[in-house]
C-alpha positions in Angstrom: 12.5 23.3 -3.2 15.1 20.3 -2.9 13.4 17.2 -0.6 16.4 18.1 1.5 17.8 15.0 4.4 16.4 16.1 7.6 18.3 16.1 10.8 17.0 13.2 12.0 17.6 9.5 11.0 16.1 8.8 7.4 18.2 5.6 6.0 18.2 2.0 7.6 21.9 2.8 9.1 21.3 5.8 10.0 20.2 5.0 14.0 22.7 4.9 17.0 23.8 1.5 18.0 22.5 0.4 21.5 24.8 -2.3 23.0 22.1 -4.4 25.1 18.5 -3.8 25.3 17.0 -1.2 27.4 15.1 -2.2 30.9 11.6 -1.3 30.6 10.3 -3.0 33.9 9.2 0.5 34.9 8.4 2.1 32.2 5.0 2.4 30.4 4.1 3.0 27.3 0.6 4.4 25.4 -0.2 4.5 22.1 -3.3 6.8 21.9 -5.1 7.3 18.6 -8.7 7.3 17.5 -8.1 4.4 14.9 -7.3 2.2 17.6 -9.6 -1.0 16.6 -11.1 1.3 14.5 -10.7 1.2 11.3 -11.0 4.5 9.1 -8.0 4.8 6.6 -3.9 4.7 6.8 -3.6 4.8 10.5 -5.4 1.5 11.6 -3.2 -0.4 8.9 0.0 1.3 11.2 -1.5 0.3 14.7 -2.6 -3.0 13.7 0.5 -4.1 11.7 3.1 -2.3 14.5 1.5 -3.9 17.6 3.1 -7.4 17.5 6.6 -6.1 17.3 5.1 -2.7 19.7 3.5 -5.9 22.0 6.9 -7.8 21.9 9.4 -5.4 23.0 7.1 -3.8 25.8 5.2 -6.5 26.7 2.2 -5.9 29.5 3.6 -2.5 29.5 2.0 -1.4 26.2 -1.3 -0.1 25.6 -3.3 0.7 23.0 -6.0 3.4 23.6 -8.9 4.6 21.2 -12.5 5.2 20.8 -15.3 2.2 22.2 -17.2 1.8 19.5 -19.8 -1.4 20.0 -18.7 -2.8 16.5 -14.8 -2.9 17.2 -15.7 -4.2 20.5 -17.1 -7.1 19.0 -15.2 -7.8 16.2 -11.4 -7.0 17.0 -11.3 -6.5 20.9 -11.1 -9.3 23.3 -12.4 -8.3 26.7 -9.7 -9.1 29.7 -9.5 -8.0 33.2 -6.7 -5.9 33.6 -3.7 -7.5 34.7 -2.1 -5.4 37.4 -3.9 -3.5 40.2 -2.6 -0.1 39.4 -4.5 -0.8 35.8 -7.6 -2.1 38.0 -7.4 0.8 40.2 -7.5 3.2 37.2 -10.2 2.0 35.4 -12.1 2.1 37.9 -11.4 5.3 38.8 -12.1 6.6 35.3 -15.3 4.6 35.4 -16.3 6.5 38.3 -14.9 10.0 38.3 -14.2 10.7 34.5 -10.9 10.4 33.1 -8.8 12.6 35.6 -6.3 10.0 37.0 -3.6 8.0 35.4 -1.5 7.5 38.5 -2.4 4.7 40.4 0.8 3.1 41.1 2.3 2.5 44.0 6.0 3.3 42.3 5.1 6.0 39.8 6.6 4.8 36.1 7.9 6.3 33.7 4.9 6.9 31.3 5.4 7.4 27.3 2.1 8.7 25.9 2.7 8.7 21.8 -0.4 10.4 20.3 -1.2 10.0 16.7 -3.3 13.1 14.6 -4.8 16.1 16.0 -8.0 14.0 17.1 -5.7 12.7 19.9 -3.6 15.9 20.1 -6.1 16.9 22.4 -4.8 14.7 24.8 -1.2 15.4 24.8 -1.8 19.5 25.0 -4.0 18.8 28.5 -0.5 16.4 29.2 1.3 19.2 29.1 -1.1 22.2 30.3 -1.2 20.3 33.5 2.2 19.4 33.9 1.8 15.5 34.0 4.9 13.7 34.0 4.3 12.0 30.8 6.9 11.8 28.1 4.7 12.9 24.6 5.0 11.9 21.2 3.4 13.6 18.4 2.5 11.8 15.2 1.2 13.6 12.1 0.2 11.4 9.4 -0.8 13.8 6.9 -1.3 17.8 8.2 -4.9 18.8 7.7 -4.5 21.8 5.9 -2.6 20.3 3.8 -5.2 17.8 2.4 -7.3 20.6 2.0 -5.0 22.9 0.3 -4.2 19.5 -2.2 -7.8 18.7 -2.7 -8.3 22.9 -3.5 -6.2 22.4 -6.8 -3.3 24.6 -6.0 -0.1 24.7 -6.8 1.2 23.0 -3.7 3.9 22.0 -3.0 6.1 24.9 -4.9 4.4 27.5 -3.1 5.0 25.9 0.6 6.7 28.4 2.1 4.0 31.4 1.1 1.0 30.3 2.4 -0.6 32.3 5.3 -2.0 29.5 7.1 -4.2 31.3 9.7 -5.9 32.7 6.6 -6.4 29.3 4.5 -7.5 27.5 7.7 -10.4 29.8 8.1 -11.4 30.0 5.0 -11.8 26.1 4.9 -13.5 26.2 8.7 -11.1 23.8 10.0 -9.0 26.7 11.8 -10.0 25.2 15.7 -8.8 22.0 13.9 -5.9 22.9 12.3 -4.9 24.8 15.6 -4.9 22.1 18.2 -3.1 19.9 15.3 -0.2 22.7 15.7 -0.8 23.1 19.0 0.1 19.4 19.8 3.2 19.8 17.3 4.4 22.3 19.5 4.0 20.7 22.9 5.3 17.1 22.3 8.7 16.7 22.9 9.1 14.7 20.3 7.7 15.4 17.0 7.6 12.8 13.6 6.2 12.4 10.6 5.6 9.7 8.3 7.9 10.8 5.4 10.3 13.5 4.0 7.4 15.1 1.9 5.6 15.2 4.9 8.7 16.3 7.4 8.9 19.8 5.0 4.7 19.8 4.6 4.6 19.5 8.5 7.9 22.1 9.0 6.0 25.3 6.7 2.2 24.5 7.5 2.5 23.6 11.4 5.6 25.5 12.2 7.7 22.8 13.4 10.9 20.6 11.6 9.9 17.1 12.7 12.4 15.5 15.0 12.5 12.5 13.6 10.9 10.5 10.4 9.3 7.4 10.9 8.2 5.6 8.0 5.6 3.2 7.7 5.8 -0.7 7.9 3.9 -3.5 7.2 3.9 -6.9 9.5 5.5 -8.6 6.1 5.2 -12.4 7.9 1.2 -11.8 6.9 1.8 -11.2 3.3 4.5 -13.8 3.3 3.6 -16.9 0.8 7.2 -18.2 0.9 7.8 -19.5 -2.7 4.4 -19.9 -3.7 3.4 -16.2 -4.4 3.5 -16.7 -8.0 1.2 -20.0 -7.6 -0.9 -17.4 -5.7 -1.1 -14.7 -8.4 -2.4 -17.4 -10.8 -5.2 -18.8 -8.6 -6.4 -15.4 -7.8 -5.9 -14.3 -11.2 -8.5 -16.8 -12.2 -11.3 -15.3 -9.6 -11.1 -12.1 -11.3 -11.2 -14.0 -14.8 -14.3 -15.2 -14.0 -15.7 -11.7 -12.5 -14.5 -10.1 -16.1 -16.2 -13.0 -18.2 -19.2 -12.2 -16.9 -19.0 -8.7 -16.8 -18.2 -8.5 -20.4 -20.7 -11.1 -21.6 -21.8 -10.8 -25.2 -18.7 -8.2 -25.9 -16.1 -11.0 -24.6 -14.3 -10.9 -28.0 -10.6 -10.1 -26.4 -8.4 -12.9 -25.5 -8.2 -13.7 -21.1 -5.0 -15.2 -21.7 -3.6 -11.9 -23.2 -5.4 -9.7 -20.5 -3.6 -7.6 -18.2 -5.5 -5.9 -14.9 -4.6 -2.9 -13.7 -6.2 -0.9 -10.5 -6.1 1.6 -8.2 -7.3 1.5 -4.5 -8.2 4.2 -1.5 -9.9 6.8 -0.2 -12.3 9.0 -3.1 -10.0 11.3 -3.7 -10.2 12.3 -7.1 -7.1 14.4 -7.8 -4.9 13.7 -4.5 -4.8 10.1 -5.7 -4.1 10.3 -8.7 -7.9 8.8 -10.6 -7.5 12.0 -12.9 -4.1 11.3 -14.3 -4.6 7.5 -14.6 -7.7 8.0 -16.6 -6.0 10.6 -18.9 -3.1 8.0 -19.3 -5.5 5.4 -19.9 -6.9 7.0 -22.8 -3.2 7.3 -24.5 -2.7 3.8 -23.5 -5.8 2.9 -25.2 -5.1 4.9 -28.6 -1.4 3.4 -28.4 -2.3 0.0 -28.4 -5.1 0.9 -31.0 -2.7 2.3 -33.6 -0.2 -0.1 -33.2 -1.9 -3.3 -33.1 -1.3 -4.8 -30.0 -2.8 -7.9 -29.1 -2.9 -7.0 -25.1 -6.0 -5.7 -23.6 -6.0 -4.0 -20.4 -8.8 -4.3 -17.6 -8.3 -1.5 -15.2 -10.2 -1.4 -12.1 -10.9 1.9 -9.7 -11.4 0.3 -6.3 -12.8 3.7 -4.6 -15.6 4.0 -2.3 -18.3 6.0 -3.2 -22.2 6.9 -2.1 -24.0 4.5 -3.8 -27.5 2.4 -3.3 -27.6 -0.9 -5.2 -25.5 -2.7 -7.3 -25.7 -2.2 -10.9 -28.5 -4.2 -12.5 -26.9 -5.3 -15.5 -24.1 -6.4 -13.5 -25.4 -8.9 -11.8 -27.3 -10.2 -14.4 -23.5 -11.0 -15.9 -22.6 -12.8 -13.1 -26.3 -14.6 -13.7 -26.0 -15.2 -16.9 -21.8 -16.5 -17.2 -23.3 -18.9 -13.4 -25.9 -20.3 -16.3 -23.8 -21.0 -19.1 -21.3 -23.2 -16.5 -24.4 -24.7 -15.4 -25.2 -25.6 -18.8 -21.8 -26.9 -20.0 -21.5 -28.9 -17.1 -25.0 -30.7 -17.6 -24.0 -31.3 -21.3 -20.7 -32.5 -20.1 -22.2 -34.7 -17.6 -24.3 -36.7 -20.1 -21.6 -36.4 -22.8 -19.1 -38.0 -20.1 -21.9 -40.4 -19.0 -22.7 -41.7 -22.9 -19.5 -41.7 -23.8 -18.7 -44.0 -20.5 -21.4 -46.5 -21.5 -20.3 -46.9 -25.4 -16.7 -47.6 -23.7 -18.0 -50.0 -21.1 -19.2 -51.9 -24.2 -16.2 -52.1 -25.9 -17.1 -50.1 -29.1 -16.1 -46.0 -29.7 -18.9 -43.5 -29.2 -20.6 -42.8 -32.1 -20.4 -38.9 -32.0 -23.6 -38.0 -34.0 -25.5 -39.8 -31.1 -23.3 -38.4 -28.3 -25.6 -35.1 -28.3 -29.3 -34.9 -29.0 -31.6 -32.0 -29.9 -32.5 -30.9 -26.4 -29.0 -30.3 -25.8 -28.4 -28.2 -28.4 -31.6 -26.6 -27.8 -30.0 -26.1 -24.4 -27.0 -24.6 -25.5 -28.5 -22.2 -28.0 -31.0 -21.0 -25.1 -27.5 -19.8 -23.2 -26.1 -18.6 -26.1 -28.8 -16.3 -26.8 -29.0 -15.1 -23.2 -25.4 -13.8 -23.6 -26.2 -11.8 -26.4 -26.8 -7.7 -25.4 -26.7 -4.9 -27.3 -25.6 -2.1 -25.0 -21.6 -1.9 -24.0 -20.6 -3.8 -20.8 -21.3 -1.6 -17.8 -18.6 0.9 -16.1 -19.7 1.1 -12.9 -20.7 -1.9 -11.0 -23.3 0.1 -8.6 -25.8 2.4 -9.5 -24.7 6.0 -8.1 -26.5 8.6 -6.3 -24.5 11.3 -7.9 -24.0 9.8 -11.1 -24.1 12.8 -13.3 -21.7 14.7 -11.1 -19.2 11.9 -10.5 -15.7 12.8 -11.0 -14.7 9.4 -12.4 -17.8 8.7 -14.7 -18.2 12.0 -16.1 -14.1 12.1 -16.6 -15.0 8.4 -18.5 -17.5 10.2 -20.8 -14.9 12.9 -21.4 -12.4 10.4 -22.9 -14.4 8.2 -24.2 -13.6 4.9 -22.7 -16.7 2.6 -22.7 -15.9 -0.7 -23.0 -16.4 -1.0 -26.8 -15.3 -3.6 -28.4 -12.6 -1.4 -30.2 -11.0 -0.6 -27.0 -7.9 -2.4 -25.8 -8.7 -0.6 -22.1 -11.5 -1.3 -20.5 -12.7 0.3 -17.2 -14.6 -0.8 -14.5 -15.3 1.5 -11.5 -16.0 -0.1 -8.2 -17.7 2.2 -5.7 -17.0 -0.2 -2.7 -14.8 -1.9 -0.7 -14.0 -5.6 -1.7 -15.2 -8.4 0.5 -15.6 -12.3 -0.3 -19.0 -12.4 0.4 -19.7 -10.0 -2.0 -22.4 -11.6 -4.7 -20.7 -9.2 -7.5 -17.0 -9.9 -7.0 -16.1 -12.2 -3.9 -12.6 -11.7 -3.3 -11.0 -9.6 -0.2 -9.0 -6.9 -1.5 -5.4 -9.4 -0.7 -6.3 -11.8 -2.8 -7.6 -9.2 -5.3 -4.2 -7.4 -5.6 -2.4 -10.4 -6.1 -4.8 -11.1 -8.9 -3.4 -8.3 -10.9 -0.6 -7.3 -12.5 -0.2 -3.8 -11.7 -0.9 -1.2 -9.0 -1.1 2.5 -10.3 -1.3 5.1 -7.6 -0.2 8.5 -9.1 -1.1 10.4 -6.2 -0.6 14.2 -6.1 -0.8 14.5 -2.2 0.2 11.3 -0.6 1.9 11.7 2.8 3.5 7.4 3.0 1.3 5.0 0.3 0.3 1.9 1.9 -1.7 0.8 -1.4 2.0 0.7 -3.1 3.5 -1.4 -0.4 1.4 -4.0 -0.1 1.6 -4.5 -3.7 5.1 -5.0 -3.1 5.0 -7.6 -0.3 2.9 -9.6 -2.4 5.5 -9.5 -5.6 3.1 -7.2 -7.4 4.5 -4.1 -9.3 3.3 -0.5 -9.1 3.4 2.6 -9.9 3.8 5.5 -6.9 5.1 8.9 -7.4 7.9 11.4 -5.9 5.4 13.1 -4.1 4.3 10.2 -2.1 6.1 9.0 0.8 6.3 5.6 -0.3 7.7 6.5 -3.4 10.9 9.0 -2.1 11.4 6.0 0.5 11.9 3.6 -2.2 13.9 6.2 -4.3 16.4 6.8 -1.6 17.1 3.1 -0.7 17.1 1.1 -4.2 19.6 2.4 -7.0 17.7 1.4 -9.8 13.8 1.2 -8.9 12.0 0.4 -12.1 14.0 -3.0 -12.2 12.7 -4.2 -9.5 9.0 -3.0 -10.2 8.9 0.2 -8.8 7.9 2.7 -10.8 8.5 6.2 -9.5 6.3 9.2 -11.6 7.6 12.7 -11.5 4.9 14.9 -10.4 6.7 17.5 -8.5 9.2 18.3 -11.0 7.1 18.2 -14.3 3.9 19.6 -16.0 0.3 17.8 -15.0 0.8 16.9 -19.4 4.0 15.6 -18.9 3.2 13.6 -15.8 0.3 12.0 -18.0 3.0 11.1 -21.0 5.7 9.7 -18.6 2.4 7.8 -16.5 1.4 6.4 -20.0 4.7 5.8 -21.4 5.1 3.4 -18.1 1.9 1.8 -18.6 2.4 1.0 -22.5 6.2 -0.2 -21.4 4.7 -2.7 -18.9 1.8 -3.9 -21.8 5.5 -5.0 -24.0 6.8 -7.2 -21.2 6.6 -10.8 -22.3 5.1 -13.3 -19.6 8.2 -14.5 -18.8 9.7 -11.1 -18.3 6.9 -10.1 -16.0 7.3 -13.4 -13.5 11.2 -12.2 -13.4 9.8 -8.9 -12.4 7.5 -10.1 -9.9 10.2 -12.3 -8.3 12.6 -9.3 -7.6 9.2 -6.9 -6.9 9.2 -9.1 -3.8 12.2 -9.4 -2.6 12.0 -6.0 -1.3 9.8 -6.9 1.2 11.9 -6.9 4.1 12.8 -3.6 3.5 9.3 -2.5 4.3 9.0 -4.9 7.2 8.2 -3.4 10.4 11.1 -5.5 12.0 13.1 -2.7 10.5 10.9 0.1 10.2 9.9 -0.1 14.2 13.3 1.1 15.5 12.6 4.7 13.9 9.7 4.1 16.7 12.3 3.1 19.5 14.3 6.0 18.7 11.3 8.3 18.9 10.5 7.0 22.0 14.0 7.3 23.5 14.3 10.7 22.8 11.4 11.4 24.4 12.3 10.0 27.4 15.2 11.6 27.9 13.7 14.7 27.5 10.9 14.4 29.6 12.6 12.5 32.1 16.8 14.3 31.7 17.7 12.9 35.2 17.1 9.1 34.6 17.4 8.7 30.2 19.9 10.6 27.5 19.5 10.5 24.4 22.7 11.2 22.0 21.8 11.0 18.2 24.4 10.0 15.4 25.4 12.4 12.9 24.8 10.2 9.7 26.7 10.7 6.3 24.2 10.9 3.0 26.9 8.4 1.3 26.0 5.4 4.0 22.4 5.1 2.4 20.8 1.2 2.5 20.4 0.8 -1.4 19.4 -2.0 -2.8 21.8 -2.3 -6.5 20.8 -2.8 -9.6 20.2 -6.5 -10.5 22.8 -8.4 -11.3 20.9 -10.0 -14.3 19.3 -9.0 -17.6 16.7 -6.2 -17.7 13.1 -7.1 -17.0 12.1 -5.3 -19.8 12.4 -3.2 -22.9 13.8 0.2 -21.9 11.6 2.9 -21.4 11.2 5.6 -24.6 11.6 8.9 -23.7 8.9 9.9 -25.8 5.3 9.7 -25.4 4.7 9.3 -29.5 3.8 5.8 -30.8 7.2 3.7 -31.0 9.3 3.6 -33.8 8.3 1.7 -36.8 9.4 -1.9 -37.6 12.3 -0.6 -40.0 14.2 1.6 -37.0 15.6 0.2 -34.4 16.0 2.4 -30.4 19.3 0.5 -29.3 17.5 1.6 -25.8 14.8 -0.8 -26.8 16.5 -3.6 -27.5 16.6 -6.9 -24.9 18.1 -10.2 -25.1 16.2 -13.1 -26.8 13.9 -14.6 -24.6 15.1 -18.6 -25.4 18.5 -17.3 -25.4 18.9 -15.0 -22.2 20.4 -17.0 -19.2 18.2 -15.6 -16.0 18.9 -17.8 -13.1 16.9 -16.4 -9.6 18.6 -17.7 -7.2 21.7 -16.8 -8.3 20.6 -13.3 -8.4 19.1 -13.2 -5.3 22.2 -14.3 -3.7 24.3 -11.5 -5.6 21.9 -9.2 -3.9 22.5 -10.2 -0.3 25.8 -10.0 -0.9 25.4 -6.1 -2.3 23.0 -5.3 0.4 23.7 -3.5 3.4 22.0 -4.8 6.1 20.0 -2.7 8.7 21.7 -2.5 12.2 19.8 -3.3 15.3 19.4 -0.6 17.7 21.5 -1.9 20.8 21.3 -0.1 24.3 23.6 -0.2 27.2 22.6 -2.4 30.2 21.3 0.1 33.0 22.1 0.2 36.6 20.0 1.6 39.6 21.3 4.5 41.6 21.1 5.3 45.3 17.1 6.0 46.2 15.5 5.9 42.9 15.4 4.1 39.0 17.5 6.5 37.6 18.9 4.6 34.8 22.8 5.0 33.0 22.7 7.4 29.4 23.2 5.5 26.6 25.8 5.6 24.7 26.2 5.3 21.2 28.7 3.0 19.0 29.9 4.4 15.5 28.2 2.7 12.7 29.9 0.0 11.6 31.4 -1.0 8.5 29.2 -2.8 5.6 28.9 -6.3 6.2 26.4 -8.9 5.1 23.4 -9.3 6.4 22.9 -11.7 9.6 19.4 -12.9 8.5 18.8 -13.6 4.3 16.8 -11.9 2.7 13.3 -13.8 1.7 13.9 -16.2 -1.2 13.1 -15.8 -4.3 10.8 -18.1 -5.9 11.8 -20.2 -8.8 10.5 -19.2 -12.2 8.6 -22.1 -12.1 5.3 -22.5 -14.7 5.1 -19.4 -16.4 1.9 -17.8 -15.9 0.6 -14.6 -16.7 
């Protein structure tokens, strides 16, 4: 079935122009959603990183409401008296009676309620049962059934249109819960989803084409490290350098310098996200470099949280024993440094059979020996209470991937969320990701991707697929993806075999990149951050929320959507410069032989090839077509009441250049890995 455009808005044009901006002085809106402050997956990252711009264009008029929970309270809530009486008023009237008022003001507003999932679907079906005058919104994020259908192993997505939902629900005993999910589809009067997967997902399993798409943003001013993100990727580079030497102490016999990380991040999901196909591809990866000689080594960390109850004992000793031998080189360098300043202060050169003596060398073999083990360097850094029946460990026995010192790919499985208080690996899971050079998220069932897109605000590449939302997004609005390090897998289209060839023929492309071709890379991957920035993104928001008011509220608000033409898609173009990097082979063989020659594989020589950022970057504003602001029309009062003007809408106007630049590029710079 063709990912067909929906009816709605789904490229940055695509919105009606509103001339001035719309007067919200009596109108309210809430944002209801059990993530609210929080934090359990996808949905937090969307109510955190939306409420500045959310805050900014409603101001005192927005609010967010979700579950108390004492922790939130005290760690992300700051506790206020509420700032107008009618808010006083109804707190206190909830307080005392229950929640069975919301109208406490004196000149009733107009009230948007936007509800996000079926846990607060609950709310907007009692909106409507009870006739409130409440314009409703309707957010599914990813449809319930359909996470269980994915995580079931069936052939989903080609056989969309024959389920028999009733039936699958019950047999998974989430029927109540799949039917006030569809229930709240039905009775918002505006319904969206995160994506185009998810638009047709959500129009065959809930029974309803979504009104609107409203893809996911991220607050990219956060993320934002000007022209310093590559100085950033070093020094974060290094804190996972020194996590990896003493992991792999006494089998640290690959070279740092030549060491690429790769990882993978999110909820334990072991086929919707993907683990199963990257560790299948890992294993070709590792028999590809094998066979061909490859200098590169590859470190690839799973970042998935899982029931453990300790760390891993022979873990920590690593990070014991690499903490002892820096201890030890820096005593021996102190009195080295300390001898060899005396001999100076004398006038005369160090003689350098005096500058050590036999306790420290009787020092330094002690931590030499302590680094000596004869088992493999661990895979999983915790001990796990289902260790025999793990997905990822007992896949890891399948292929045989245990750190050996024959293998280019090493694994190491990470069974909980990173924090920089951590005694095992102190690094919060930013800084980790900028650390590394690639982010692999092969997901089967992945309604937007948020893992993917903050790789990409932070100049890191990574891999997504067609059946994630994040990956179609990116597919529809940039010409050529791969060049600018997004790396889109077929997985709706192609075999689970040939999935894992084209996912390993990516990963063994990106192991050929030179340094130097991977800081180019880097540059453009970031680049694209204002694409994914919510100061774009949040209009498909606005426009949600317009259309809601006009048809809760027909007498004061119309709404009047733009017929958009497929051809007047925001892409970004190809760069204007040389390829990042070798072409990718079609094949999923070893590569020719050193006698024959791909002319697809062929790329300039590095000393020779003129690259010049900034000059790039510029030829890209000037191909890019800008997103246009929703404008309103200024509104008017009428005779007894706030009804308010329609809006009218503009056609879209012709491409121009964008009226704010697009973030710089960093210089090249030092090249670092």
């Amino acid at each position: 079935m063709p990912l067909s455009r929906t009816l709605s808005m789904s490229s940055l044009p695509g919105l009606e122009d509103w001339e001035d901006e719309f007067d919200l002085e009596n109108t309210v809106l809430f944002e209801v959603a059990w993530e609210v402050a929080n934090k359990v997956g996808g949905i937090y990252t969307v109510l955190q990183t939306k409420a500045k711009v959310t805050g900014d264009e409603w101001g005192d008029n927005y609010y967010l409401v979700g579950p108390y929970t004492e922790q939130g309270v005290r760690t992300q809530v700051e506790l206020l008296e509420p700032p107008t009486p009618a808010l006083k008023r109804t707190l206190d009237s909830m307080n005392s009676k229950g929640c069975k008022f919301l109208a406490q003001s004196e000149e009733k507003p107009h009230v948007v309620a936007h509800f996000h999932e079926w846990l607060a679907g609950v709310g907007l079906c009692l909106c409507r049962a009870r006739r409130l005058p409440v314009a409703t919104i309707f957010t599914t994020h990813a449809t319930l059934l359909g996470r269980y259908l994915c995580a079931g192993a069936v052939d989903f997505y080609n056989n969309l249109e024959n389920f028999n939902v009733d039936k699958e629900a019950g047999e998974r005993q989430i029927y109540h819960r799949y039917c006030m999910e569809r229930a709240a589809a039905h009775c918002a009067h505006v319904f969206t989803t995160v994506s185009q997967i998810t638009a047709i997902e959500a129009q065959h399993l809930l029974k309803r084409k979504p009104d609107i798409v409203t893809p996911n943003g991220l607050n990219v001013k956060k993320f934002s490290a000007m022209h310093e993100f590559q100085n950033l990727h070093a020094q974060s580079k290094a804190r996972i350098q020194e996590f990896v030497r003493g992991h792999f102490y006494g089998h640290l016999d690959f070279n740092l310098d030549k060491t690429l990380y790769f990882f993978i991040a999110g909820r334990y999901e072991f086929s919707n996200k993907g683990a199963d196909i990257f560790l299948e591809a890992l294993a070709r990866l590792n028999y590809l470099l094998r066979v061909n000689g490859n200098e590169q080594t590859v470190v690839a960390f799973f970042i998935m949280p899982a029931r453990t109850n300790n760390f891993n004992v022979e873990t920590l000793k690593g990070q014991a024993v690499r903490k002892q031998l820096w201890d030890t080189a820096n005593t021996v360098k102190e009195k080295f440094g300390r001898k060899l300043y005396e001999s100076l202060l004398v006038g005369s050169l160090p003689d350098m059979n005096k500058m050590l003596d036999k306790e420290d060398f009787t020092m330094m073999k002690r931590a030499i020996f302590a680094t000596q083990r004869q088992s493999f360097p661990p895979v999983c850094t915790h001990n796990m209470l289902d260790d025999s029946s793990d997905p990822i460990l007992t896949t890891i026995r399948r292929i045989g991937l245990f750190n050996s010192s024959a293998d280019r790919v090493k694994v190491i499985f990470h069974p909980e969320f990173l924090s920089s208080t951590s005694p095992l690996l102190p690094v919060d899971y930013e800084e980790f990701v900028r650390g590394c050079h690639l982010g692999v998220f092969p997901s089967y069932y992945e309604p937007w991707g948020y893992t993917p897109a903050e790789c990409t605000v932070m100049g890191i590449p990574s891999i997504s697929t067609n059946l994630s939302g994040f990956g179609c997004f990116m597919e529809e609005h940039i010409a050529d993806p791969s060049a600018y390090g997004i790396y889109i897998l077929d997985r709706r289209f192609r075999s689970l075999d040939d999935s894992c060839s084209q996912l390993t023929t990516f990963l063994y492309s990106f192991c050929q990149q030179s340094r130097r071709q991977r800081i180019i890379q880097r540059n453009r991957t970031e680049r694209l951050s204002d694409l994914l920035d919510w100061k774009y993104l949040g209009r498909y928001y606005m426009s949600a929320r317009h259309k809601a008011l006009a048809k809760a509220f027909p007498e004061h608000f119309t709404y009047e959507p733009q017929e958009t033409d497929a051809a007047q898609g925001y892409r970004y173009p190809r760069p204007a410069s040389v390829p990042p990097s070798p072409s990718l082979s079609r094949h999923s063989s070893p590569p020719l032989s050193e006698d024959e020659e791909d002319p697809r594989d062929r790329t300039p020589n590095e000393d020779t090839e003129r690259y010049d950022e900034e000059e790039e970057a510029a030829k890209d504003r000037r191909n890019i077509r800008a997103p246009e602001w929703p404008r309103r029309s200024s509104c008017s009062s009428s005779t007894g009441g706030s009804k308010r003007n329609s809006v009218d809408t503009a056609p879209s106007s012709s491409v121009s250049t964008p009226s704010e630049p697009l973030s710089p590029a960093s210089s090249l710079g030092e090249e670092r890995n």
